[in-house]
C-alpha positions, 0 to 999 in steps of 0.5 A: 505051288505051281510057278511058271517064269515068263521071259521076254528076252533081250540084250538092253532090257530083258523083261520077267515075270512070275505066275502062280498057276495053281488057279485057272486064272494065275495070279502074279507073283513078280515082274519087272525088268533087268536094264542091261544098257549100261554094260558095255561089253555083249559077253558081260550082258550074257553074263549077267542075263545068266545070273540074273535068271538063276537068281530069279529062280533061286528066289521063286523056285518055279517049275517052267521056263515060258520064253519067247521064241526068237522071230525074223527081223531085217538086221542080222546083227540083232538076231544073232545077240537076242538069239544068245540072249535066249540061249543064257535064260534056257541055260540057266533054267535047264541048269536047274531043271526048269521044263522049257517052253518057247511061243513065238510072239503070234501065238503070245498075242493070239493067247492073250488078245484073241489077235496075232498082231495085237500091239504091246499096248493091246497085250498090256490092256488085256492083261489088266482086263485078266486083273494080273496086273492093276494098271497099264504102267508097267514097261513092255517088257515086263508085261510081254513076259508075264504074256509068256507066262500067261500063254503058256499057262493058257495052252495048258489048261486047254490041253490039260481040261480034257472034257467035250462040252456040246456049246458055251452054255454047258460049258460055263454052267459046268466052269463057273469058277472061270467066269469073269462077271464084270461089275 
């Protein structure tokens, strides 16, 4: 089985999710979300991101790491802990041997919805449009991070199809098993 673990990180609450990929859609394994608001101290959070990432790991053995990548924002102070944040999750897969990949929250959104600057509600619609995910009551986070997976699974397949199709039709008539018919 082929797994890969999605991680929207952050330092309050760290979104997570888990994607079987051994089928052209992937299947959902897990996700949901670590609330770190009740640790005070920042190094006591990087600490528990860390272990909470291993042990995630420990318990579903994927083989990827799919994470956001860190994105511009106004307040200095923010950045600096959520890039730390993001720095404990590659860590700790890396100290596993997770391959690592990082998309940045366009290319996310692009993946998922068609548009790079689709709102977490667009993103959570579309992933249970994809039927990853059966309603719309999960926290963000925890469906930004099966975004990540998603994504990442995505780009590749994409990559990995390897075949020229001369237009849509012979495309889906060669790929049946990927087409979605809705009832």
């Amino acid at each position: 089985m082929k797994i890969i673990l999605g991680i929207d990180p952050g330092t309050t609450i760290l979104g997570f999710a888990l994607l079987d990929a051994t089928t052209s859609q992937g299947a959902l394994l897990d996700m949901g979300v670590f609330r770190l608001n009740k640790i005070k101290e920042h190094s006591e959070k990087l600490k528990a991101i860390f272990e909470k990432t291993l042990e995630l790991i420990e318990l579903y053995q994927p083989q990827i790491l799919s994470i956001e990548a860190p994105f511009y924002g106004k307040n200095p102070q923010s950045m600096l802990k959520l890039g730390r944040a993001q720095g404990v999750v590659i860590a700790a897969a890396m100290y596993r041997g997770l391959e690592v990949f990082e998309y940045s929250p366009r290319k996310i959104k692009q993946s998922i919805t068609g548009n790079g600057n689709a709102s977490k509600e667009q993103v959570s619609a579309m992933l249970q449009n994809m039927n990853l995910i059966k309603d719309n009551q999960h926290p963000f986070d925890a469906t930004d991070a099966l975004a990540v997976a998603v994504c990442h699974h995505l780009q590749n397949r994409i990559t990995t199809i390897g075949k020229k199709y001369s237009g849509w039709d012979a495309f889906v008539s060669k790929n049946q098993e990927r087409v979605i018919h809705k009832k």
